[in-house]
N, CA, C and O atoms as a Maestro MAE file, in Angstrom:
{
 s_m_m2io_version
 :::
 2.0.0
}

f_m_ct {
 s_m_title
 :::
 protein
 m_atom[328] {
  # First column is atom index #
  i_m_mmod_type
  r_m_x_coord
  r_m_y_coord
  r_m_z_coord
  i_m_residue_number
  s_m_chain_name
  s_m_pdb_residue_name
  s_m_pdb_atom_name
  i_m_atomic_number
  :::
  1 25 87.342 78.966 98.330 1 A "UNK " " N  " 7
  2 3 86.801 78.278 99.475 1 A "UNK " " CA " 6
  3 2 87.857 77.310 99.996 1 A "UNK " " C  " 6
  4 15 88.509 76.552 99.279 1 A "UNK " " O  " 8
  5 25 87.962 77.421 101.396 2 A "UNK " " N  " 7
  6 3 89.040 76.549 102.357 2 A "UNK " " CA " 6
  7 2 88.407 75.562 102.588 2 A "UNK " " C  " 6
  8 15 87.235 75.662 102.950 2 A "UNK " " O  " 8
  9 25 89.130 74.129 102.413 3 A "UNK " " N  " 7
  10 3 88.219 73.202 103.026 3 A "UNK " " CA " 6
  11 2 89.344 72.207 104.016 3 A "UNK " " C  " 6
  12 15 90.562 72.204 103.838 3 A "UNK " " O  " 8
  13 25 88.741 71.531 104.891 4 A "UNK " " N  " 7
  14 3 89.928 70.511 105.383 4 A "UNK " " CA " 6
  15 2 88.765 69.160 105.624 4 A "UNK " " C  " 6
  16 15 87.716 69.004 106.249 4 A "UNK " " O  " 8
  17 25 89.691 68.289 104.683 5 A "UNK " " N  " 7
  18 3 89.520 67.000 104.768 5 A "UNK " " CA " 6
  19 2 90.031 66.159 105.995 5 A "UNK " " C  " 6
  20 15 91.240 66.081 106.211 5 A "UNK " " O  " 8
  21 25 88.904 65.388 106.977 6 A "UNK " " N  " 7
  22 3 89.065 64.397 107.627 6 A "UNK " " CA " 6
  23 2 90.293 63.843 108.014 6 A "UNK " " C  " 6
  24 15 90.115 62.703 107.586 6 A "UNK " " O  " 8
  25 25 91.452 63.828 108.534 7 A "UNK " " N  " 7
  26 3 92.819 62.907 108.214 7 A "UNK " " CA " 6
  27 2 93.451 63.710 107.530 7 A "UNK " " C  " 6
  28 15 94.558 63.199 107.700 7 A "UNK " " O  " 8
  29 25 93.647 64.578 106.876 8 A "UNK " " N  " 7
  30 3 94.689 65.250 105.874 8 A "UNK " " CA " 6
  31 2 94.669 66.606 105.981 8 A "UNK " " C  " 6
  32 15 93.624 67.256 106.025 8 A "UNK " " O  " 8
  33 25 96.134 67.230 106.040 9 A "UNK " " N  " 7
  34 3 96.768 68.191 106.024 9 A "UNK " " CA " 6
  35 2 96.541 69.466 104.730 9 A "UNK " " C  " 6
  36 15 97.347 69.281 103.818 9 A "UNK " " O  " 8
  37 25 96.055 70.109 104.608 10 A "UNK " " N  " 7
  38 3 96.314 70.942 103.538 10 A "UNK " " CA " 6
  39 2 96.770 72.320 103.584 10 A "UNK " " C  " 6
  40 15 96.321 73.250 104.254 10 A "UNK " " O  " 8
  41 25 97.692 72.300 102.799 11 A "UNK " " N  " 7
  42 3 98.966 73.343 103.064 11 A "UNK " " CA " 6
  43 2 98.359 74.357 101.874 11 A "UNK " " C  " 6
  44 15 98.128 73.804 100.799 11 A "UNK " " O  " 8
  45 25 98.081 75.798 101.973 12 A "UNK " " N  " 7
  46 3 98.012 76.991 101.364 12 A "UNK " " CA " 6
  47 2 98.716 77.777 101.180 12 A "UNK " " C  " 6
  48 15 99.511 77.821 102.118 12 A "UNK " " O  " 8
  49 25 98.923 78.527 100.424 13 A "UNK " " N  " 7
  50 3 99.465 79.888 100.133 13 A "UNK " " CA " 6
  51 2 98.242 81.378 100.439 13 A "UNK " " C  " 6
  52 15 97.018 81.298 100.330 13 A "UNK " " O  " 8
  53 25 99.042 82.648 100.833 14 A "UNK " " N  " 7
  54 3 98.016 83.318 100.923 14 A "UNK " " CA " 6
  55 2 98.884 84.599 101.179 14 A "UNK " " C  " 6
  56 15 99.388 84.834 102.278 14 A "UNK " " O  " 8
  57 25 99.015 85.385 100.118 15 A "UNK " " N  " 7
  58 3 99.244 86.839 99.876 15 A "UNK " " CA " 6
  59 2 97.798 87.918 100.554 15 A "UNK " " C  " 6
  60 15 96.608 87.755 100.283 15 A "UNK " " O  " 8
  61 25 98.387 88.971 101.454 16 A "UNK " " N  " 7
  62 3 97.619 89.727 100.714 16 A "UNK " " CA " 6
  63 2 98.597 91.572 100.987 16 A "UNK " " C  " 6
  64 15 99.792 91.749 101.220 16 A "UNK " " O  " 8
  65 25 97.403 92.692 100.818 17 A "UNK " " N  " 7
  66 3 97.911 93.991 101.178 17 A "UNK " " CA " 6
  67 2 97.095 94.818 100.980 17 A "UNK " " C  " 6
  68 15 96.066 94.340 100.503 17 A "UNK " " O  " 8
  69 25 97.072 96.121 101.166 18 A "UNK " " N  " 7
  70 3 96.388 97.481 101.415 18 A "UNK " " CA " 6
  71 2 96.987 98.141 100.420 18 A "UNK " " C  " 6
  72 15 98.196 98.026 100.214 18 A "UNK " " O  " 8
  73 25 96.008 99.084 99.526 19 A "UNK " " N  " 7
  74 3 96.140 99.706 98.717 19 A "UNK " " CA " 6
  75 2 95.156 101.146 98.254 19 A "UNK " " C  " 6
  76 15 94.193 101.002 97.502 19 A "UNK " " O  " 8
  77 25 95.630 102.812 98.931 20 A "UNK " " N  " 7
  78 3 95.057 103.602 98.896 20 A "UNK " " CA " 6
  79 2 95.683 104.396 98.814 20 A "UNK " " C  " 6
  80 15 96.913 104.373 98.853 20 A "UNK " " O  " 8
  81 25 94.751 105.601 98.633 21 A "UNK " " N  " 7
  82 3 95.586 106.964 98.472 21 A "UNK " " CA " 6
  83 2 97.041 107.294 98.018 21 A "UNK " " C  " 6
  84 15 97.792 108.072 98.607 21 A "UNK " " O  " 8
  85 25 97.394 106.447 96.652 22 A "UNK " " N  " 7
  86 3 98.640 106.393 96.395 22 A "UNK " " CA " 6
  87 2 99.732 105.667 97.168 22 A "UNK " " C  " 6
  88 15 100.936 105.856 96.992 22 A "UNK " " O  " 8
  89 25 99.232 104.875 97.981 23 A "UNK " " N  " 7
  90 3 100.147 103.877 99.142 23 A "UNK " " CA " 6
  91 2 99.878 102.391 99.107 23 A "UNK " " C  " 6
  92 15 98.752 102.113 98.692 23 A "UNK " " O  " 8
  93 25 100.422 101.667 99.346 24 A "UNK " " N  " 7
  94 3 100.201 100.129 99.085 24 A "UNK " " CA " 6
  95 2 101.380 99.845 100.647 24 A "UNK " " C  " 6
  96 15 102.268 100.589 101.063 24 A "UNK " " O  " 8
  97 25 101.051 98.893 101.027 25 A "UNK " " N  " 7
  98 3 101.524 98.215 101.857 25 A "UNK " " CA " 6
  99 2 100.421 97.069 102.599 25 A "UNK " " C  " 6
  100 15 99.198 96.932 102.638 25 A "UNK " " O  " 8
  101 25 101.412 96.475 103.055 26 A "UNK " " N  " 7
  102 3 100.955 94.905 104.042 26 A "UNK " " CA " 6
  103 2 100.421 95.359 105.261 26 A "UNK " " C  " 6
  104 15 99.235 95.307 105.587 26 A "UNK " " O  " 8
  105 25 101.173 95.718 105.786 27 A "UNK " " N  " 7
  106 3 100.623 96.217 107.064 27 A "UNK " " CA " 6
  107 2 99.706 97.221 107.888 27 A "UNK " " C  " 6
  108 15 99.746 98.424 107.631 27 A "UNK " " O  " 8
  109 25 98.942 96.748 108.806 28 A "UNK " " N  " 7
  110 3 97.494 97.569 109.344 28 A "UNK " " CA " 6
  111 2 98.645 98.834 110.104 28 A "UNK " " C  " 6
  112 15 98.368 99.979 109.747 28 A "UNK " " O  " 8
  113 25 99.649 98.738 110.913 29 A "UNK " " N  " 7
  114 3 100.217 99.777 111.408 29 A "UNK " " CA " 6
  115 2 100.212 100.928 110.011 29 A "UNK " " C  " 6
  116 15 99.480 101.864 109.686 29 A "UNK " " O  " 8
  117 25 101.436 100.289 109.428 30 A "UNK " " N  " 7
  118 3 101.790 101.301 108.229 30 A "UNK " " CA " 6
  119 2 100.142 102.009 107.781 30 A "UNK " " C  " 6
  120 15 99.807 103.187 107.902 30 A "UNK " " O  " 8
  121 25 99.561 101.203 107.406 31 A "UNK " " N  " 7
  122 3 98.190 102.005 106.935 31 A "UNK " " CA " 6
  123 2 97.968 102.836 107.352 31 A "UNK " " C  " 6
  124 15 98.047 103.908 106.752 31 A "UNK " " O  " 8
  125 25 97.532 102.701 108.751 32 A "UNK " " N  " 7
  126 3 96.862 103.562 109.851 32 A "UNK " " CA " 6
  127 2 97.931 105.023 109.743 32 A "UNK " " C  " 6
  128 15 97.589 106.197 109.606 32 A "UNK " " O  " 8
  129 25 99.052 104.546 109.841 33 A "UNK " " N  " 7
  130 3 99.436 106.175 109.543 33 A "UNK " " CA " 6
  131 2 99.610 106.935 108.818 33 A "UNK " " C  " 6
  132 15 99.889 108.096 109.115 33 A "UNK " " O  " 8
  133 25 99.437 106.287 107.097 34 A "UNK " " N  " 7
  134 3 99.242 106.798 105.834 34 A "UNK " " CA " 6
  135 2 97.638 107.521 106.164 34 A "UNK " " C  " 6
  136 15 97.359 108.567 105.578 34 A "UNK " " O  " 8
  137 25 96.911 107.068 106.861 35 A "UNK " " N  " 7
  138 3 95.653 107.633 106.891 35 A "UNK " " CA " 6
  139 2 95.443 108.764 107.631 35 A "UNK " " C  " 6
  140 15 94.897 109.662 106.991 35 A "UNK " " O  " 8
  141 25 95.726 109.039 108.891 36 A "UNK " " N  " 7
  142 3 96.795 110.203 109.788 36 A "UNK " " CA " 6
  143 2 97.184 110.932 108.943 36 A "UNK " " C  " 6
  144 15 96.403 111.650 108.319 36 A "UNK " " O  " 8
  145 25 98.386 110.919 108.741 37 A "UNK " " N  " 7
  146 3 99.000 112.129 108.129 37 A "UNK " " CA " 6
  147 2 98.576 112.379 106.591 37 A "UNK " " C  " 6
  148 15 99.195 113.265 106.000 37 A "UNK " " O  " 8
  149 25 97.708 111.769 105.987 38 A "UNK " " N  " 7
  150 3 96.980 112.246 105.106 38 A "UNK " " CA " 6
  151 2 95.386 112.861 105.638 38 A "UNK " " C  " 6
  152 15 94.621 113.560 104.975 38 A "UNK " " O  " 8
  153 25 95.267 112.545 106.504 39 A "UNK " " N  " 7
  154 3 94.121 112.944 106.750 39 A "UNK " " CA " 6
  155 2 94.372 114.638 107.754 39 A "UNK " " C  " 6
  156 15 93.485 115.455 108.002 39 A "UNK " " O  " 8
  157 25 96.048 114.736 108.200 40 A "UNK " " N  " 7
  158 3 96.204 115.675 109.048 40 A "UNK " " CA " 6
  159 2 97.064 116.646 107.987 40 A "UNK " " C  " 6
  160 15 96.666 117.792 108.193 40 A "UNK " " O  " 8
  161 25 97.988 116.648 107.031 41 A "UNK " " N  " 7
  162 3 98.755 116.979 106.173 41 A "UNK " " CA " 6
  163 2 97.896 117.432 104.976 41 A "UNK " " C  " 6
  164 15 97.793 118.591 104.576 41 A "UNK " " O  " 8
  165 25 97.289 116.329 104.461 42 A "UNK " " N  " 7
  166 3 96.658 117.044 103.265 42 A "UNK " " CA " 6
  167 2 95.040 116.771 103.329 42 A "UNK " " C  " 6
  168 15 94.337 117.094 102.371 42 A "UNK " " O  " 8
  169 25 94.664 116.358 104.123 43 A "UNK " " N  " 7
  170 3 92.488 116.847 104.605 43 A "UNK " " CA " 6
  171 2 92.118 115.822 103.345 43 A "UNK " " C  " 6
  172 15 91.094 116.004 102.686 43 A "UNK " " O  " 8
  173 25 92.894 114.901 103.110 44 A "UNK " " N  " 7
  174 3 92.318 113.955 102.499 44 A "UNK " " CA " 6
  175 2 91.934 112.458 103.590 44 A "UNK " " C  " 6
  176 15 92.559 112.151 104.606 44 A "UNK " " O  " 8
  177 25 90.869 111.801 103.061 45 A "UNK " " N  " 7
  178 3 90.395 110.880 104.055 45 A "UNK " " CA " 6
  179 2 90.180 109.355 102.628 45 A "UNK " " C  " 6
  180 15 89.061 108.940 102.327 45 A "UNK " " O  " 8
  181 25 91.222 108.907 102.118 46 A "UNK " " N  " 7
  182 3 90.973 107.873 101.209 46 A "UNK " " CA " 6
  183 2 90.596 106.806 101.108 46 A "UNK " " C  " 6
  184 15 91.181 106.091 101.922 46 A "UNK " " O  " 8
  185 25 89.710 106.133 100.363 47 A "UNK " " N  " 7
  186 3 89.107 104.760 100.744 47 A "UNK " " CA " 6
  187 2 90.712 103.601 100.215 47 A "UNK " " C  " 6
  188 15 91.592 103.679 99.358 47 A "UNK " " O  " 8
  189 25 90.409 102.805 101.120 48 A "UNK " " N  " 7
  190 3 91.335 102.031 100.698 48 A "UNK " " CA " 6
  191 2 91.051 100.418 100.352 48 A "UNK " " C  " 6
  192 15 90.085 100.074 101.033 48 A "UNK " " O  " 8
  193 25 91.571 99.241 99.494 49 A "UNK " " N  " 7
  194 3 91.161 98.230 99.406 49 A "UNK " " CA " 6
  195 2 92.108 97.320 100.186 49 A "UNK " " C  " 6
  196 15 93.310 97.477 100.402 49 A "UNK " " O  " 8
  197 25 91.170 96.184 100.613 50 A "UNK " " N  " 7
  198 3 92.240 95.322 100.943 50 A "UNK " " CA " 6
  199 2 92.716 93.873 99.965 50 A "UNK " " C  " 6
  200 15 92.010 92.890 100.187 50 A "UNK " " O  " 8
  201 25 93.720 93.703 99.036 51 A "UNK " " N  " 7
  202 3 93.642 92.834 98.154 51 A "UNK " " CA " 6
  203 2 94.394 91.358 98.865 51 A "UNK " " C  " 6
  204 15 95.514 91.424 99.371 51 A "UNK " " O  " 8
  205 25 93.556 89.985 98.808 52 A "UNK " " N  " 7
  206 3 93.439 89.051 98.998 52 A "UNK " " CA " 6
  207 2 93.884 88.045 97.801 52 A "UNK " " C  " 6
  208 15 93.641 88.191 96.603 52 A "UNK " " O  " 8
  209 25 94.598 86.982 98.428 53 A "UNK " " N  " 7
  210 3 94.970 85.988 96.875 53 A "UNK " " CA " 6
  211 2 95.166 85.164 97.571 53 A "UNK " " C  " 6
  212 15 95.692 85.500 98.632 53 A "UNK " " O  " 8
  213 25 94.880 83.761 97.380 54 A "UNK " " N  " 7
  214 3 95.037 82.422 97.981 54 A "UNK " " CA " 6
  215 2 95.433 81.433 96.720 54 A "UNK " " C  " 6
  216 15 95.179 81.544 95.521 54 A "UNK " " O  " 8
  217 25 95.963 80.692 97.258 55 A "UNK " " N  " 7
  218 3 96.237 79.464 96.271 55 A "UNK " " CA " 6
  219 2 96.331 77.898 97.067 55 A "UNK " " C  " 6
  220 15 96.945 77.787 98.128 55 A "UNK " " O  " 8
  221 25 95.836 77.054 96.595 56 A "UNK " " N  " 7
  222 3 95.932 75.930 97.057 56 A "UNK " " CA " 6
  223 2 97.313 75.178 97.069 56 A "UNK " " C  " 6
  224 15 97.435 74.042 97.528 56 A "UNK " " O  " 8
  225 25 98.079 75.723 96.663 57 A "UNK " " N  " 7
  226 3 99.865 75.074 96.874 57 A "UNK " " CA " 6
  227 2 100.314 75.821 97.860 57 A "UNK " " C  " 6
  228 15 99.996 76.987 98.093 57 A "UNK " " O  " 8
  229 25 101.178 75.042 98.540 58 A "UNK " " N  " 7
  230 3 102.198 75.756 99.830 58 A "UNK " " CA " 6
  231 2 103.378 76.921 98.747 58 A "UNK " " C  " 6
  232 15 103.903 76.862 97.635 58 A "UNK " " O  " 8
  233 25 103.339 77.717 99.694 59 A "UNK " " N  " 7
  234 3 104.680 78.740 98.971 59 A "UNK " " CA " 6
  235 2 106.058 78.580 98.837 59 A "UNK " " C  " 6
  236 15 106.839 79.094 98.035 59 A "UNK " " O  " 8
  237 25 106.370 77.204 100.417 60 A "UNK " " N  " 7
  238 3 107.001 76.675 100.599 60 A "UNK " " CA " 6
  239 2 108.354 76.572 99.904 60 A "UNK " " C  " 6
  240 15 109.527 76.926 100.021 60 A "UNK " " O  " 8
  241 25 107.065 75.501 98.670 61 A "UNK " " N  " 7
  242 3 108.020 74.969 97.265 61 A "UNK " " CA " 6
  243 2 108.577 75.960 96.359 61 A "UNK " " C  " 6
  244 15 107.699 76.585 95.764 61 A "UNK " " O  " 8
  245 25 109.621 76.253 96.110 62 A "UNK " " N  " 7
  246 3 110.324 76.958 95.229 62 A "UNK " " CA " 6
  247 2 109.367 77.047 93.829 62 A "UNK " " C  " 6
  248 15 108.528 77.945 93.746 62 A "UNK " " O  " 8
  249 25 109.539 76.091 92.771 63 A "UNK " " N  " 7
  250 3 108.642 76.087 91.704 63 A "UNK " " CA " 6
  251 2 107.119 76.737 92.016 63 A "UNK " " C  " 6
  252 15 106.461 77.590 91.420 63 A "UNK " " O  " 8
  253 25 106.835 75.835 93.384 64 A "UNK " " N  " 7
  254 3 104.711 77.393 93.682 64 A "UNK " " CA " 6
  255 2 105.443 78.602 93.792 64 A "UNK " " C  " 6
  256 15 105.347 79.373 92.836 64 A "UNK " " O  " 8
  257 25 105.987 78.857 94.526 65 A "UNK " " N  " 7
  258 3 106.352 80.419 95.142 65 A "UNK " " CA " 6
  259 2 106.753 81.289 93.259 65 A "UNK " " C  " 6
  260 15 106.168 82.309 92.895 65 A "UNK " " O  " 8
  261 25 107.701 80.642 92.486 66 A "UNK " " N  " 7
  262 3 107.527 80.889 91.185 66 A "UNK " " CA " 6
  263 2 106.727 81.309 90.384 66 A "UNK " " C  " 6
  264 15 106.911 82.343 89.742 66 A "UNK " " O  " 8
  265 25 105.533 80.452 90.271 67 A "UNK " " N  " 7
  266 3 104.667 80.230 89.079 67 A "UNK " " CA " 6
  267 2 103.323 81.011 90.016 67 A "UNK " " C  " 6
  268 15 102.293 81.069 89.345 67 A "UNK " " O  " 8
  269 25 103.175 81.708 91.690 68 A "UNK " " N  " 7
  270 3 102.532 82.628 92.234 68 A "UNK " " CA " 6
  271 2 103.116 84.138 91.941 68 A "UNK " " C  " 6
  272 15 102.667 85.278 92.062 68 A "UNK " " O  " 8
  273 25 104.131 83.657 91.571 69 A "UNK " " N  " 7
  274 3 104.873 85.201 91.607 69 A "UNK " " CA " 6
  275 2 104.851 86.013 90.134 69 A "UNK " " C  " 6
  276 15 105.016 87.201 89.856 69 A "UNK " " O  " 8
  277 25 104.555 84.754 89.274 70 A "UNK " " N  " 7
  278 3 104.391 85.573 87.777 70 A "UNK " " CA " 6
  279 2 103.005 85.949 87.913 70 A "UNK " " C  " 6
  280 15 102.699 87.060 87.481 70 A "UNK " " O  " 8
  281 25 101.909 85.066 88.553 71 A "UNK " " N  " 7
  282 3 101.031 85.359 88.430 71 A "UNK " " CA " 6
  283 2 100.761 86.622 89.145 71 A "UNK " " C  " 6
  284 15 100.111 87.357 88.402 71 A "UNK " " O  " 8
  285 25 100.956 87.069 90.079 72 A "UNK " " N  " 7
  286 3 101.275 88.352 90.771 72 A "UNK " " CA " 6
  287 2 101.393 89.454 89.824 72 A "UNK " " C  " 6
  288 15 100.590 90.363 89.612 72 A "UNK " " O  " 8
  289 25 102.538 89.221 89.285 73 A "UNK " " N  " 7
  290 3 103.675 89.948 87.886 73 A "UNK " " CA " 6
  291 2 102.096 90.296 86.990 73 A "UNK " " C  " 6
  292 15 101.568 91.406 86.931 73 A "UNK " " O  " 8
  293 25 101.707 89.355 86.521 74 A "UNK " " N  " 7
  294 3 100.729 89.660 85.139 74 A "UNK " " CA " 6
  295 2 99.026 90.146 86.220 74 A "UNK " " C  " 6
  296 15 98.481 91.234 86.038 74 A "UNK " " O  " 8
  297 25 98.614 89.366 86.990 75 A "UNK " " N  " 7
  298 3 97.484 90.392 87.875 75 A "UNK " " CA " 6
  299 2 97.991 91.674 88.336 75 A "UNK " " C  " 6
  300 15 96.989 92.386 88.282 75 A "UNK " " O  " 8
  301 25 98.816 92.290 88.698 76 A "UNK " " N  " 7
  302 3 99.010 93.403 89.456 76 A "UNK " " CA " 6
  303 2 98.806 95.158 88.143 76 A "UNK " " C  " 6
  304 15 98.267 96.213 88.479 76 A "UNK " " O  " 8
  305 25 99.381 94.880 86.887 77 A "UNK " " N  " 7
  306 3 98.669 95.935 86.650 77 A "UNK " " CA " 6
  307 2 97.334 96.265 86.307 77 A "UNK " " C  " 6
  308 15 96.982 97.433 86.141 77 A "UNK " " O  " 8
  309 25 96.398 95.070 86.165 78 A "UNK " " N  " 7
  310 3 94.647 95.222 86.288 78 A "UNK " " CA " 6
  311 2 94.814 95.966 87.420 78 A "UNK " " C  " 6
  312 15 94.761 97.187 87.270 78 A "UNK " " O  " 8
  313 25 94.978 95.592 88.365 79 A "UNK " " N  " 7
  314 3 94.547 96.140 89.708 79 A "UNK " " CA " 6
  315 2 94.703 97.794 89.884 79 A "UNK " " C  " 6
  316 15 93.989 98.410 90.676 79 A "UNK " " O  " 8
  317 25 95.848 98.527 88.950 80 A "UNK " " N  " 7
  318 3 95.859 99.760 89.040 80 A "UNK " " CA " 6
  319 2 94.629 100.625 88.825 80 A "UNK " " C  " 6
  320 15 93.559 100.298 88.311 80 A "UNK " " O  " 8
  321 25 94.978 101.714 89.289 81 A "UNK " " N  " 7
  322 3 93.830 102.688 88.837 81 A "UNK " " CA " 6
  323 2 93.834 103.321 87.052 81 A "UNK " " C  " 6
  324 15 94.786 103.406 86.276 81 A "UNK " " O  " 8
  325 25 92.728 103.597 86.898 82 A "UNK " " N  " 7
  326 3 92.635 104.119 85.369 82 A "UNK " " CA " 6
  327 2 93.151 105.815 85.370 82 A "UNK " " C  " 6
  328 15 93.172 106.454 84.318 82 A "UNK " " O  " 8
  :::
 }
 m_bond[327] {
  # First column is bond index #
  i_m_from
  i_m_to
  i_m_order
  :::
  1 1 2 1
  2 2 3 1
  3 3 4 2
  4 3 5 1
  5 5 6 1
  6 6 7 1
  7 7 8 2
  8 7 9 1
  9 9 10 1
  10 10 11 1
  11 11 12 2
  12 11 13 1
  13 13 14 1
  14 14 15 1
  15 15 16 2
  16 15 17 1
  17 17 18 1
  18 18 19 1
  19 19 20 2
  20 19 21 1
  21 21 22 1
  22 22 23 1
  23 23 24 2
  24 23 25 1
  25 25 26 1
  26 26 27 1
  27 27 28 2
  28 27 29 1
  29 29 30 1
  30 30 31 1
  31 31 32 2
  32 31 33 1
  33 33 34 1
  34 34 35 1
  35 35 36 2
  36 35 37 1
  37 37 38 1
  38 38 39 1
  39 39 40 2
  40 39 41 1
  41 41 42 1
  42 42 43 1
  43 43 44 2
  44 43 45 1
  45 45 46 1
  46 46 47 1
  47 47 48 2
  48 47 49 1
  49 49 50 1
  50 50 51 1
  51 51 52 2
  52 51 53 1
  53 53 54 1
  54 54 55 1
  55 55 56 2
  56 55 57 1
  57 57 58 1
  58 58 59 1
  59 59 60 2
  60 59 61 1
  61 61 62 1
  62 62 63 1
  63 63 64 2
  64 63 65 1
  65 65 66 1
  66 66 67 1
  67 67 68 2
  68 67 69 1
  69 69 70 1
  70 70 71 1
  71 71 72 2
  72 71 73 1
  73 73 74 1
  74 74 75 1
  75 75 76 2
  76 75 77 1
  77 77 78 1
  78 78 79 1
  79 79 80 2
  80 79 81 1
  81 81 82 1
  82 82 83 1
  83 83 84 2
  84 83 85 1
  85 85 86 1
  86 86 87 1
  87 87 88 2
  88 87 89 1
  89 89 90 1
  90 90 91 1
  91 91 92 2
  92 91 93 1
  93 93 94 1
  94 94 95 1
  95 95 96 2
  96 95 97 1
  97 97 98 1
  98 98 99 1
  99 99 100 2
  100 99 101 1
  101 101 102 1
  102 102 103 1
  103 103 104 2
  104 103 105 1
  105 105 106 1
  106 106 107 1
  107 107 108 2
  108 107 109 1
  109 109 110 1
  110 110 111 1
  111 111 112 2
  112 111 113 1
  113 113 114 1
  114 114 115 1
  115 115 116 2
  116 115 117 1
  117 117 118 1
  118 118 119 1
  119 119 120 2
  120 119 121 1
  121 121 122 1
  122 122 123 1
  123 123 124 2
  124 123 125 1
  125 125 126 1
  126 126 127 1
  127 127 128 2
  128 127 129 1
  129 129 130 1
  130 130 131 1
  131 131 132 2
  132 131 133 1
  133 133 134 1
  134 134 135 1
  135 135 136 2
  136 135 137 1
  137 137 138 1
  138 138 139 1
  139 139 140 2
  140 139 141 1
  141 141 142 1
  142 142 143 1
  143 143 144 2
  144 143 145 1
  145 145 146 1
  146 146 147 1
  147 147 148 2
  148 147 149 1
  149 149 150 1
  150 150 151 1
  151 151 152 2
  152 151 153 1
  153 153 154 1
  154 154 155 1
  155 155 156 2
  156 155 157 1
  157 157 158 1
  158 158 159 1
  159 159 160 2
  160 159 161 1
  161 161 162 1
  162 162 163 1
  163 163 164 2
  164 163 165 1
  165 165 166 1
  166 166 167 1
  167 167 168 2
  168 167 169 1
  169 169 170 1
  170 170 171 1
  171 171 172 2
  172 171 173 1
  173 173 174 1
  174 174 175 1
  175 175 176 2
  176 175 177 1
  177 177 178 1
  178 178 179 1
  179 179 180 2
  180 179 181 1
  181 181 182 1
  182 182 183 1
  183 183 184 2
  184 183 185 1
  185 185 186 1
  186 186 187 1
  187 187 188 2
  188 187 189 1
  189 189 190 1
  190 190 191 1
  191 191 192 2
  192 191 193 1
  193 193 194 1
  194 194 195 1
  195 195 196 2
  196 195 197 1
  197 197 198 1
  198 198 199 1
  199 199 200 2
  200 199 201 1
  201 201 202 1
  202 202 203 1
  203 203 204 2
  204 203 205 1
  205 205 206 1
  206 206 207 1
  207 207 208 2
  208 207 209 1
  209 209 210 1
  210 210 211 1
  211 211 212 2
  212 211 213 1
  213 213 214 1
  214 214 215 1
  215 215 216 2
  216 215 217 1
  217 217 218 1
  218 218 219 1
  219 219 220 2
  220 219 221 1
  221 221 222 1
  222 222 223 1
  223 223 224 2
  224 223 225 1
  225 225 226 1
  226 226 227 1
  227 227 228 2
  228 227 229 1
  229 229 230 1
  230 230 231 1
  231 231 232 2
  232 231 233 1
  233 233 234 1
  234 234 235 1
  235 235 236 2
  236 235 237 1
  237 237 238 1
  238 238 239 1
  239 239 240 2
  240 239 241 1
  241 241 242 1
  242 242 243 1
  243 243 244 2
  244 243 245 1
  245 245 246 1
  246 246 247 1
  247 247 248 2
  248 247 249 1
  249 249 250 1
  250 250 251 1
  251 251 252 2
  252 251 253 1
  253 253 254 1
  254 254 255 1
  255 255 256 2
  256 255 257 1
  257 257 258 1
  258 258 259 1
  259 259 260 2
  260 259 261 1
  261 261 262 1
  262 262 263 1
  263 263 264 2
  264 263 265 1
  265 265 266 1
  266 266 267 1
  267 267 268 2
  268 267 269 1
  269 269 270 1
  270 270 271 1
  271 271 272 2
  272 271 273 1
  273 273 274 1
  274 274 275 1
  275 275 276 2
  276 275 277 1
  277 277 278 1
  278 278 279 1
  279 279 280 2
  280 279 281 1
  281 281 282 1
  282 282 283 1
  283 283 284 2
  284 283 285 1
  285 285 286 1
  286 286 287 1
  287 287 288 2
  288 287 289 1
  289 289 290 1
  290 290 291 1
  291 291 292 2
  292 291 293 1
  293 293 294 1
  294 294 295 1
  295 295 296 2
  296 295 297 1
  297 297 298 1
  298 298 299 1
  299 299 300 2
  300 299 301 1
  301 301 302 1
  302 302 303 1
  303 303 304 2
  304 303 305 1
  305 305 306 1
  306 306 307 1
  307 307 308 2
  308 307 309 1
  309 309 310 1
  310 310 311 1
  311 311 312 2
  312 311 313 1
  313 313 314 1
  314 314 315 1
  315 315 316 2
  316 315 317 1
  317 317 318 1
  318 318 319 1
  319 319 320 2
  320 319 321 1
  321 321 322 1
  322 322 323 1
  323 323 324 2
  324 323 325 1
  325 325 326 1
  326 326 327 1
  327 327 328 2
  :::
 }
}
């Protein structure tokens, strides 16, 4: 949950990306045409997720952007498929 306090600034971090049919990427273009030519190439039509991550530190800072990025490192193979 985002909140903004009265008088004060609060600076976030916020990853996210698309992840289907054997494809991962950031971007809604790129998607859209992984979905196309899979859907025209091989008659597959795949659900895809969209994965979200926020953090309350700016990325800014060298040391957050760090200690987001291991965390990345150690969440990202849960996220695979079985």
């Amino acid at each position: 949950m985002a909140a903004r306090r009265q008088g004060t600034e609060q600076h976030i971090g916020f990853v996210y990306w698309f992840t289907g049919g054997g494809h991962e990427t950031a971007s809604h273009l790129v998607r859209h045409f992984y979905m196309a030519t899979d859907r025209l190439f091989r008659n597959t039509a795949s659900r895809w997720a969209y994965v979200s991550i926020m953090t309350s530190e700016s990325l800014d800072d060298p040391a957050a952007l760090e200690s987001f990025r291991r965390f990345l490192a150690a969440l990202y193979p849960a996220l695979l498929p079985r």
